[in-house]
Each structure stands twice: as structure tokens, then as C-alpha cells.
C-alpha positions in Angstrom: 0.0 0.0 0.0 1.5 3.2 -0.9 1.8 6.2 1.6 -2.0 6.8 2.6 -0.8 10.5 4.0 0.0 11.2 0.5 -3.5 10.1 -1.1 -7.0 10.8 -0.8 -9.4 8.6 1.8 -11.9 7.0 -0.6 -14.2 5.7 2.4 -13.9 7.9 6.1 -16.2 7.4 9.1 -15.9 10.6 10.9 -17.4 10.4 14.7 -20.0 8.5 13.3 -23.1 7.6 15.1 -26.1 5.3 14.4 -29.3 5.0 16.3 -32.1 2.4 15.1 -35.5 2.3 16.1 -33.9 4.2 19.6 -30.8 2.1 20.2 -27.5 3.0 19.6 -26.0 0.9 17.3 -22.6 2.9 16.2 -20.8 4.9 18.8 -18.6 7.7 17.9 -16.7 5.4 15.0 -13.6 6.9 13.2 -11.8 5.0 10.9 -10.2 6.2 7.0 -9.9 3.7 3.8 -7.1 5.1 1.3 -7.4 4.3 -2.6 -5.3 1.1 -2.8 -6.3 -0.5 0.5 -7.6 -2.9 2.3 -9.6 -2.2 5.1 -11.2 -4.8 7.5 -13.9 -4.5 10.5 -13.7 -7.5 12.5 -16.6 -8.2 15.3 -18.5 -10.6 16.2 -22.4 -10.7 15.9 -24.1 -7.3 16.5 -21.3 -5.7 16.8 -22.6 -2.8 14.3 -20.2 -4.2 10.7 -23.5 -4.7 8.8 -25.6 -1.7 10.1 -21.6 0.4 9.2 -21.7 -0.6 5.5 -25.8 0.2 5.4 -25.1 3.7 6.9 -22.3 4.2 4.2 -24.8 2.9 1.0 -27.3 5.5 2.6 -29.8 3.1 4.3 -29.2 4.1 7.9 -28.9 8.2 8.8 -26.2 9.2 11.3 -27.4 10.5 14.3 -24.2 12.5 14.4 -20.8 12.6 13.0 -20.2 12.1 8.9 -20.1 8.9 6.4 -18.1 10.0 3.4 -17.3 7.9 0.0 -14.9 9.7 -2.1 -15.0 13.2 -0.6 -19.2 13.5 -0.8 -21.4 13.3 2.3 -23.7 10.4 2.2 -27.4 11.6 2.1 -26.1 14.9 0.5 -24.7 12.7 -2.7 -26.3 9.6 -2.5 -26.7 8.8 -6.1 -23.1 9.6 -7.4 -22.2 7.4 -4.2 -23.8 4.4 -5.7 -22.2 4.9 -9.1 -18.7 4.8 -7.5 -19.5 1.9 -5.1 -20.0 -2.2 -5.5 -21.5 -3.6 -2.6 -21.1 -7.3 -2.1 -23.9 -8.7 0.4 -22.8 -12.2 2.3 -25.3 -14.0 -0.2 -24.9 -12.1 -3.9 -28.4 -10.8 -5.3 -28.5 -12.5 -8.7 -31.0 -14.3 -10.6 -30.8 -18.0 -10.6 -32.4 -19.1 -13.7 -30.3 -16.7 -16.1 -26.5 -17.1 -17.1 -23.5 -15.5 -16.0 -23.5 -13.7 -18.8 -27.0 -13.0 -18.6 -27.1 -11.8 -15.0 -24.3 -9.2 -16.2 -25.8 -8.3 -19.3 -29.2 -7.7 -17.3 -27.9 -5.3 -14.5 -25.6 -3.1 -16.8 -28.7 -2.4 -18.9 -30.3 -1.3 -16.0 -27.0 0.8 -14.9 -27.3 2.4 -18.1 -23.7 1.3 -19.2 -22.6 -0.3 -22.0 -20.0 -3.2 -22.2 -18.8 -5.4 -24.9 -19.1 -9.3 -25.2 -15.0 -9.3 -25.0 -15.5 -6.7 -22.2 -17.7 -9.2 -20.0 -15.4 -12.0 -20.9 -12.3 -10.0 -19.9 -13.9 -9.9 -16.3 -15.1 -13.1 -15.6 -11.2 -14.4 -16.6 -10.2 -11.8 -14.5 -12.1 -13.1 -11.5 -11.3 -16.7 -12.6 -14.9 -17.8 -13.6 -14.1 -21.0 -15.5 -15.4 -20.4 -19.2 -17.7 -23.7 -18.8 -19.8 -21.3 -16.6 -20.0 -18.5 -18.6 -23.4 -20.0 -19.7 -24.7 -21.6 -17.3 -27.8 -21.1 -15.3 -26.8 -19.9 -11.5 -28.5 -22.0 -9.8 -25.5 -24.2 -10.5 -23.1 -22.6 -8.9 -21.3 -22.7 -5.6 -21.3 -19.5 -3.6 -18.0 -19.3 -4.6 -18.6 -18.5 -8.3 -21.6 -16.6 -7.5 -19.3 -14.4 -5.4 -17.1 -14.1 -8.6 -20.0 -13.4 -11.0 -21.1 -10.5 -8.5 -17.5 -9.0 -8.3 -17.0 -9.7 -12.4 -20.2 -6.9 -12.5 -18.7 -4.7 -10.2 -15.5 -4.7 -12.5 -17.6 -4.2 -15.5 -19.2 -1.0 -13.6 -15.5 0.2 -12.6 -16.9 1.0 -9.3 -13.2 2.4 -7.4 -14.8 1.8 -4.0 -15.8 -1.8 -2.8 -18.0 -2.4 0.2 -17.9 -6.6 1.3 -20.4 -7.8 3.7 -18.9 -11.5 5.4 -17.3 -11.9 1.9 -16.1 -15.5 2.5 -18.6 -16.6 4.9 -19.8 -20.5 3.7 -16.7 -20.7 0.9 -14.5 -23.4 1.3 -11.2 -23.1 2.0 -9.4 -23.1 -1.8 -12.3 -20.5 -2.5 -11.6 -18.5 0.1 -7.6 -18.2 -1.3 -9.2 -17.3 -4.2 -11.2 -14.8 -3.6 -8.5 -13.2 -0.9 -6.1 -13.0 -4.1 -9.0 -11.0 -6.1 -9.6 -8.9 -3.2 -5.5 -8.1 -2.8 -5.6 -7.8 -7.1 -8.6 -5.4 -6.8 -6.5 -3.2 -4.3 -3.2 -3.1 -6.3 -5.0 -1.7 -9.4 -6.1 1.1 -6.9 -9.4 0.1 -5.5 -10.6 1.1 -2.1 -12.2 -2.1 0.2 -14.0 -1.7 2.9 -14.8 -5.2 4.3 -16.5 -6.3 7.4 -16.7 -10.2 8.8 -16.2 -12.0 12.1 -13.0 -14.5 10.3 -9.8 -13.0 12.3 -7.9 -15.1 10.1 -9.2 -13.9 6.7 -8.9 -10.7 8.0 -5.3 -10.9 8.9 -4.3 -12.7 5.5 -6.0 -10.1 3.1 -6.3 -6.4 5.0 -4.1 -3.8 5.2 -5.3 -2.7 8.4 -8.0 -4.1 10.7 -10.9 -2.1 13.0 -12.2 -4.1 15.8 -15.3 -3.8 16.7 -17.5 -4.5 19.9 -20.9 -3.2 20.8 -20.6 -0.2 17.9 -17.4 1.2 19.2 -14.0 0.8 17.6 -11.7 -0.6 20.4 -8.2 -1.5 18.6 -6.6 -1.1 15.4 -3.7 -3.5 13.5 -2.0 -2.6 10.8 0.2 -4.9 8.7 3.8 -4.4 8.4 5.8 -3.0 5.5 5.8 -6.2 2.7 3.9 -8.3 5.3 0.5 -9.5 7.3 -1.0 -8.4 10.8 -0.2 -11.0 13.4 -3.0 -13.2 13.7 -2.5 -14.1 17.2 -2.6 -10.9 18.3 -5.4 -9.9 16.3 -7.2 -13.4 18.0 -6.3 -12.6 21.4 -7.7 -9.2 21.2 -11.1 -10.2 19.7 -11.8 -13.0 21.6 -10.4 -10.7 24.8 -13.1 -8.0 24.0 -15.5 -10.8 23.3 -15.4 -11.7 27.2 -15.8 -8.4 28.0 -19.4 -8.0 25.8 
């Protein structure tokens, strides 16, 4: 990752605060995502990582503080938010009974942007979508390929910002390699990746830096060294440390 004081912060979370239906959910949460990086926050269940990427696509409204993609406020720019972001939801919304192809074709028409047959192609052999599959109806698939159908789109859309939702959650473990390596190839072409999940592992192997979360409140930060990866022991002792203390 090159120096993030020198570049821009795609995603920040300024003092953010989330309240839903009267309970606090996000507390105060400050965190920054530079173009190039990888960004993970690790908690376990309800620790606020879904209700964080919601409040960034413009579903929740702060109660205070600021959620910023790219320099515009969400809620103030809500719609050229979208057009720079790819969300990836733990269980990809596509349609089953249409193609790869198909599913891709289907949501860029609806985007309003116009790719190429080659174009498509280009992006599921990016992703490593085996050609067999190309064609295939999805109810075939494995989450795995799903996953990589989903992130093919995203490509296609040359969103710069990527916000993953439990991203490996029910792959198996050669899947999970995979998709780790696409996620680290996204970043080095100079995509921004916000991630949340509860794998301490995963999140050790792929981020740049790691938030840990507990009851909406950032409580420790990790950043990997210079060339290298964030010490998952430490990262494990932490979690499951603040996970005594919920």
C-alpha cells in the first residue's frame, strides 16, 4: 500500500453515530480507507459491521458525525455514491435461472452502461470464472462463483470503491484463497475495500489494516507491516479478549 498521508481517503467514518428504532448501534466510530487499501472490521455478531456498510450505501442516517465515500457526504450525494460503489452482500443478489452472462448483461442495462461481449469476458477471466460457466444457469453454482460473477459486475461497472459484507462466509477453504487473491488484485489496481466479517484469520491474511469492533465502538486497530501481514495471534487474542468483555 503506498503512503495513505500522500493520497486521498476513498471511504472515512468521521465520529459516526447510528441509532435504530432508539438504540445506539454505532458509537462515535472513526476510521479512514485510502485508494489502494484494504480495510477490514472484524466483530462478532451485532457488533454494528452490517448496520456500518448500510449507513455508508445511505440506508441508515447518522445521528451524528459524517459517512463520506470519495470526498461527498452520504445523504447529501447519494446517487453519485452508488455509481462509484460495488456492494457485495454475504449471499450475492443475482437471478438464478439466467446465465452469467446474462445476469451481467441484465444489471448493466439497468446501470445504463454499455460493455462489450469481450469486455464481459475479460472480467469473468479476470475473477477466474471457469469459461464452462459463462453460460450456465446460476443456480449451478457454488457461492464461490456466485461471489465471482457478483465482483465480475462490479468490475464491469468500474466502481473504485468496494463495500464486502462476510465476503467469504460459507466458501471453502481453496475458495476462500481465491477470492483473498481477487480482493489483494482489486486493491493493487487502486481500488478502495472496505470489508466487514467475524474471520480473524481472513482478516489478517488479506487487510491492510483491521478495526475491531464491539458493541458499535472501535476498540483497537492492526495494521500490517511493511511487505507483510497483521499477526493473527494478536489480532485473536484481542477479539476473543473484547469478546469476554461484551
Amino acid at each position: 500500500m503506498s503512503d495513505v498521508t500522500q493520497t486521498q481517503y476513498m471511504i472515512e467514518s468521521k465520529s459516526l453515530s447510528v441509532k435504530i428504532n432508539g438504540a445506539t448501534i454505532l458509537i462515535d466510530l472513526n476510521f479512514q480507507v485510502a485508494k489502494g487499501e484494504i480495510y477490514a472490521l472484524l466483530g462478532g455478531n451485532g457488533a454494528g459491521k452490517s448496520t456500518t456498510l448500510k449507513t455508508f450505501l445511505g440506508f441508515n442516517k447518522p445521528a451524528s458525525g459524517k459517512a463520506i465515500i470519495d470526498a461527498h457526504e452520504v445523504g447529501e450525494a447519494i446517487d453519485v455514491i452508488r455509481r462509484k460503489t460495488a456492494y457485495l452482500p454475504e449471499n450475492a443478489s443475482l437471478y438464478p435461472h439466467l446465465s452469467a452472462r446474462e445476469n451481467v448483461a441484465y444489471f448493466l442495462s439497468l446501470a445504463g452502461i454499455e460493455k462489450s461481449k469481450k469486455d464481459m469476458e475479460q472480467a469473468f477471466e479476470r475473477v477466474a470464472l471457469q469459461k464452462s460457466a459463462w453460460d450456465r444457469h446460476l443456480n449451478t453454482y457454488s457461492k464461490g462463483m456466485r461471489q465471482k460473477t457478483a465482483i465480475a459486475l462490479a468490475l464491469l461497472r468500474e466502481a473504485p470503491i468496494f463495500l464486502l459484507d462476510e465476503p467469504t462466509s460459507g466458501l471453502d477453504p481453496v475458495a476462500i484463497d481465491e477470492f483473498n487473491q481477487l480482493v489483494r488484485e482489486l486493491a493493487a489496481s487502486g481500488a478502495s475495500i472496505l470489508m466487514v466479517t467475524h474471520d480473524v484469520y481472513g482478516a489478517c491474511q488479506v487487510a491492510n489494516r483491521i478495526g475491531l469492533l464491539r458493541n458499535g465502538e472501535l476498540v483497537g486497530e492492526f495494521e500490517a507491516p511493511q511487505n507483510g501481514k497483521i499477526d493473527t495471534e494478536q489480532v485473536h487474542a484481542a477479539f476473543a479478549q473484547r469478546a469476554q468483555l461484551a
